[in-house]
Backbone as CSV, one residue per row, in Angstrom:
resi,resn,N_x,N_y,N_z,CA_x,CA_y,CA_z,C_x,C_y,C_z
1,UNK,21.338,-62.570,-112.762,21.804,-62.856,-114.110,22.943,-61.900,-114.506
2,UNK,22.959,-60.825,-113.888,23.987,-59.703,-114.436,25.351,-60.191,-113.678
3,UNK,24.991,-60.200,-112.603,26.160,-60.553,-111.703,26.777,-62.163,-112.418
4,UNK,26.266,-62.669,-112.983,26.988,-64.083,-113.957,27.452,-63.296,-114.915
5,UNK,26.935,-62.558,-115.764,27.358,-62.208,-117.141,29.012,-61.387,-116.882
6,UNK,28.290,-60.761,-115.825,29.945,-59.611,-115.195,31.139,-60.283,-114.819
7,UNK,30.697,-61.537,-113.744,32.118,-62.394,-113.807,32.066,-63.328,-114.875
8,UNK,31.886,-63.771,-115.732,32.113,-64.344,-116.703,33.242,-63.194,-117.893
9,UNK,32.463,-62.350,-118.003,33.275,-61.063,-118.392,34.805,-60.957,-117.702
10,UNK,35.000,-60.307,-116.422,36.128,-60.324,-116.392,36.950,-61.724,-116.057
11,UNK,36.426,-62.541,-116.035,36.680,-64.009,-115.699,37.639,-64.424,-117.557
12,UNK,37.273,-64.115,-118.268,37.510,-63.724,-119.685,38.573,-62.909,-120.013
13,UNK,38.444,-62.164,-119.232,39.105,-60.471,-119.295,40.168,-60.953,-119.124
14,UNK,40.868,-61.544,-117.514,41.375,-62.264,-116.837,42.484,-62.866,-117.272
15,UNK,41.615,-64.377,-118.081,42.073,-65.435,-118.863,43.164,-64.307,-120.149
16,UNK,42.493,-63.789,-120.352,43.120,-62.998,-122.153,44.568,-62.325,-121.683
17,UNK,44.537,-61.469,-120.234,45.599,-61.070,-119.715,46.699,-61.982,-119.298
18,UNK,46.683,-62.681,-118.563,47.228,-64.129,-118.331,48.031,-64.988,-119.869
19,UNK,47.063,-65.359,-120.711,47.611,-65.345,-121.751,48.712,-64.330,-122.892
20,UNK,48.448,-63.231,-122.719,49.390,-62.688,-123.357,50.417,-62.160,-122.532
21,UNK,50.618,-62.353,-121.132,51.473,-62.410,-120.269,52.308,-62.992,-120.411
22,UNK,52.109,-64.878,-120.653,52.763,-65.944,-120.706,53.349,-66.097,-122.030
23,UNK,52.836,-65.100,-123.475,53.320,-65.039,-124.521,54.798,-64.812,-124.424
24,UNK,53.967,-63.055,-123.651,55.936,-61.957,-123.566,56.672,-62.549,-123.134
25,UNK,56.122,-63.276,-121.602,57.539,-64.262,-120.607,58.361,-65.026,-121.724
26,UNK,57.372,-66.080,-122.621,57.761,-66.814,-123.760,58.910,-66.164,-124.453
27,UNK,58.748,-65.094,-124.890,59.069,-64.643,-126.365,60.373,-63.798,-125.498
28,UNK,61.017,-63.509,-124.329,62.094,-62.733,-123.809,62.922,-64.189,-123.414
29,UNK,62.057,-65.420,-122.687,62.961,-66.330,-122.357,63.803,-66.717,-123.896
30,UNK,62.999,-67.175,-125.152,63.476,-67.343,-126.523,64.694,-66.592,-126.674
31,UNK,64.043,-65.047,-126.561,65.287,-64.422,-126.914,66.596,-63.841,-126.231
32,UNK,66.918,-64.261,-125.035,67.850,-64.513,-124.008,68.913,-65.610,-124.472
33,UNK,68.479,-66.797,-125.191,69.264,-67.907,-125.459,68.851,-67.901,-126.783
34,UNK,69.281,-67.652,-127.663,69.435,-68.031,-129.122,70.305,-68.879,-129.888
35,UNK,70.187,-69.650,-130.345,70.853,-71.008,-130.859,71.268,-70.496,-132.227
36,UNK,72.277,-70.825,-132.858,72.885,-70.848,-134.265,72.820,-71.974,-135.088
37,UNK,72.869,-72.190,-136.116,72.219,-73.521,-136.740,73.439,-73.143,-138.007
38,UNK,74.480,-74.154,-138.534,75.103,-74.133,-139.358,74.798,-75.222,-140.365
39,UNK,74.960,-75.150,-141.485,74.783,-76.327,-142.476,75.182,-75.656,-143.789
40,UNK,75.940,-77.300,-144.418,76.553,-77.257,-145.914,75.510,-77.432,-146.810
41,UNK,75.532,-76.721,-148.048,74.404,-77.279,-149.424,75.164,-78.350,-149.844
42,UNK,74.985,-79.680,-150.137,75.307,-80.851,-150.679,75.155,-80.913,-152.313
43,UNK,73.797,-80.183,-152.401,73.173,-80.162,-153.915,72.382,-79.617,-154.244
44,UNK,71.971,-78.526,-155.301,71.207,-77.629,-155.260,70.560,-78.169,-156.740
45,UNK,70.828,-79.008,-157.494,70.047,-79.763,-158.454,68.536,-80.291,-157.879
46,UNK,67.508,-80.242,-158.568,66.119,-80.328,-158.297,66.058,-82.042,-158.148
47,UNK,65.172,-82.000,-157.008,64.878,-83.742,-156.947,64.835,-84.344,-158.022
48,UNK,63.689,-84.376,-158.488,63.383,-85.071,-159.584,63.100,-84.309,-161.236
49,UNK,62.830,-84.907,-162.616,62.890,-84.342,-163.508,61.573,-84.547,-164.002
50,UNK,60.456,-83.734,-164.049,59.127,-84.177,-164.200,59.105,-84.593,-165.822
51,UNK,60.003,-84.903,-166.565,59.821,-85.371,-167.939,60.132,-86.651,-167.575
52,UNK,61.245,-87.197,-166.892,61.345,-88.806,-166.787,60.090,-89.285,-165.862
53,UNK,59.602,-88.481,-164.938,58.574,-89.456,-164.481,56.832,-89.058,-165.491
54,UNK,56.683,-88.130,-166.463,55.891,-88.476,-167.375,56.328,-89.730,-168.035
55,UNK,57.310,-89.840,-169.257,57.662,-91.051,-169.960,57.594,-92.420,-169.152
56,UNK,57.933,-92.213,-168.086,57.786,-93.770,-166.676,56.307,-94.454,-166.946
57,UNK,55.437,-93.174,-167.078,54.049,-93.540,-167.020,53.354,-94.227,-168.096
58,UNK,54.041,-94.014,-169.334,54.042,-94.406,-170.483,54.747,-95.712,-171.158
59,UNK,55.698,-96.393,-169.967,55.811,-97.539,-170.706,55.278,-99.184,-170.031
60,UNK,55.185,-100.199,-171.227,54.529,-100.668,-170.908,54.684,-101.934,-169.242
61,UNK,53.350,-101.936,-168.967,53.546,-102.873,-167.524,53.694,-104.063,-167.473
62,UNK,54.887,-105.026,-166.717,54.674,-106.158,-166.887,53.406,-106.426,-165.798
63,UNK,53.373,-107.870,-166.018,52.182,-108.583,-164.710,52.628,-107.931,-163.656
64,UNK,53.822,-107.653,-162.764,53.639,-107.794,-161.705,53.843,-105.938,-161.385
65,UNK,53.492,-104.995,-162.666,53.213,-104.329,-161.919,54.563,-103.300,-162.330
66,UNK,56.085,-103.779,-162.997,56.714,-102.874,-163.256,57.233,-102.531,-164.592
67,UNK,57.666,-101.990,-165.176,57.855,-101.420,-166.095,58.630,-102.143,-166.837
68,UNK,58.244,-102.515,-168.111,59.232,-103.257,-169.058,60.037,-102.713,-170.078
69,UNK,61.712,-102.843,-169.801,62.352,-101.896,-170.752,62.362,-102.640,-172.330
70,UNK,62.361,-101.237,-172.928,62.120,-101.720,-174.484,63.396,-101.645,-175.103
């Protein structure tokens, strides 16, 4: 029973080394080639105006469901 628990242990041990091995390899290949990313702001005005879509909610529905202007 010990002799299971022991390789299971470093069998574990093992696995954990291996893994953070393949992290560093990861994380030096990343940073060897680094990419630049350029982009224009188009519009810095907020999507939407949460007062027009309260009042939206408030007027009345026709049958099929859309809004009838008054």
């Amino acid at each position: 029973m010990q002799i299971v628990l022991l390789s299971a242990a470093i069998l574990i041990t093992a696995l954990c080394a291996v893994l953070v091995a393949a992290a560093w390899r990861n994380d030096r290949t990343i940073e060897r080639d680094l990419g630049v990313a350029t982009a224009e702001v188009l519009s810095a005005a907020p999507p939407l105006d949460r007062e027009l879509l309260h009042d939206r909610r408030r007027e009345p529905q026709s049958a099929a469901g859309r809004a009838v202007p008054e």
